[in-house]
C-alpha positions in Angstrom: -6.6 -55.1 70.5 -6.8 -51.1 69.8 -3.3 -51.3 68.0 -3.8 -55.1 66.4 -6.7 -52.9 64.7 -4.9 -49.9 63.6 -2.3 -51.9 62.3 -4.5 -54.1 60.5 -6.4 -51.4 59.0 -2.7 -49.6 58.2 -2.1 -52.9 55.8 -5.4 -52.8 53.8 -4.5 -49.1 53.5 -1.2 -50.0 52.3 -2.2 -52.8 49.9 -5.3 -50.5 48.7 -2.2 -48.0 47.6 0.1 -50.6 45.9 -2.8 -51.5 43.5 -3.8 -48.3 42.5 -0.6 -47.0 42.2 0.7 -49.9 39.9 -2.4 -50.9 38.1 -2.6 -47.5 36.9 1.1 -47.2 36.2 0.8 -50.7 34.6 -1.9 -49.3 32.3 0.0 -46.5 30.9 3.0 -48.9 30.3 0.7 -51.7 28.5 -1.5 -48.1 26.2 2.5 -47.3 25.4 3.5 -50.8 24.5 0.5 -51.5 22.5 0.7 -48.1 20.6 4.2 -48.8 19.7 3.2 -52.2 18.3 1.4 -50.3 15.9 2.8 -48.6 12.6 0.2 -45.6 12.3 0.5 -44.8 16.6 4.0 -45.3 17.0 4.4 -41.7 17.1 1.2 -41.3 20.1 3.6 -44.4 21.6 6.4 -42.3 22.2 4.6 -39.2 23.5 2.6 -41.8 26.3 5.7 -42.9 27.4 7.5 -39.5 27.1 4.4 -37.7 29.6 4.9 -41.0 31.9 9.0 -40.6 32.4 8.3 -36.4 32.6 5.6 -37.3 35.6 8.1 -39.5 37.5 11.3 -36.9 36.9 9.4 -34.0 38.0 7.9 -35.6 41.1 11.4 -36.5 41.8 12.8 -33.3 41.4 10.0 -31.8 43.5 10.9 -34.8 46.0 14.5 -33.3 46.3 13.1 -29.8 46.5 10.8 -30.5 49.5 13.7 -32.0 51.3 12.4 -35.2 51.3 15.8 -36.8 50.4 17.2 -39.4 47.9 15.2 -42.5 49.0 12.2 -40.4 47.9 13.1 -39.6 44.7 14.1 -42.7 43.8 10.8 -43.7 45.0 9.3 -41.5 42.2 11.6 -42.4 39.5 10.3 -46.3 39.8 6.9 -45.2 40.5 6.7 -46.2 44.5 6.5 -42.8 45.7 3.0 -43.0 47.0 3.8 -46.2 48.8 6.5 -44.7 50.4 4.1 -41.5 51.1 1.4 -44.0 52.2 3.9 -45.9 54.6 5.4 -42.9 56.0 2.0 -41.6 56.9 1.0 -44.7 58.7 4.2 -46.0 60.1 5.4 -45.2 63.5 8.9 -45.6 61.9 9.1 -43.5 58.6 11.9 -44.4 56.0 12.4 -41.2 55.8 13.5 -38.0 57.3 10.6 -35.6 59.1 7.7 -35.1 61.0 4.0 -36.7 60.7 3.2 -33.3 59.4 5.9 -33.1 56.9 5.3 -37.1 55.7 1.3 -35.9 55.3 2.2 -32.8 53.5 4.4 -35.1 50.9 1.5 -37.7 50.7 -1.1 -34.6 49.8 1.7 -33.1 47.5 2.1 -36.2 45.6 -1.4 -37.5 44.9 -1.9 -33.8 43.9 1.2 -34.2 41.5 0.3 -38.0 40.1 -3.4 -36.1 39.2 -1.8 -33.1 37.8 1.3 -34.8 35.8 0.4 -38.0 34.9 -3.2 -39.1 35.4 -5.1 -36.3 33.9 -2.7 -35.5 31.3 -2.7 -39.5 30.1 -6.4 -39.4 30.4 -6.7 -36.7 27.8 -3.9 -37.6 25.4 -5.1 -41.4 25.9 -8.7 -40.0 24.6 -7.5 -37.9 22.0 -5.6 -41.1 20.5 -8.5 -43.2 20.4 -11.1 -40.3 18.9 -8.7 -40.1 15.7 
């Protein structure tokens, strides 16, 4: 019953991660699209996608540089790196390589790099867009 629980709870945890990490990752792609559509923003288009693509090359590269291998940078160059993180952490079978140390240092590490590459730095450029 103790592990039916954990398990269970491991699944809401995982499906709580899929949502925020695609909605959000949706969102950016739908502000791009739309700016793009238009003739005066096409230029605030093409930086929106260009800070999304950085985000998901540099957490890659820092992926590679932790040692966390080529599944994990793939991961972050589609955007499923914190459901791999969020898996790893929670699985008794990680997909990849390490400890439970090393898999909860890479889920810390990349939360810390989605807020500091791509959330805050959309938030901001999003705002400035729609204030001019």
């Amino acid at each position: 019953a103790r592990r039916l629980a954990k398990a269970v709870l491991a699944i809401r945890l995982y499906i709580v991660a899929i949502l925020i990490s695609y909605v959000d990752l949706a969102g950016d792609v739908l502000v791009t699209l739309t700016l793009l559509q238009s003739e005066t923003s096409k230029q605030s288009g093409y930086v929106t996608m260009g800070l999304t693509g950085f985000a998901q090359v540099v957490q890659a590269t820092i992926s590679l540089a932790m040692g966390q291998g080529g599944v994990a940078a793939f991961t972050a160059l589609i955007g499923a790196k914190p459901l791999l993180d969020t898996y790893n952490v929670l699985s008794d079978r990680p997909l990849t390589r390490g400890s439970k140390s090393d898999h909860e240092v890479a889920f810390i590490a990349t939360r810390a790099e989605e807020i500091a590459l791509q959330s805050l730095p959309q938030g901001f450029y999003q705002c400035l867009v729609l204030l001019q």
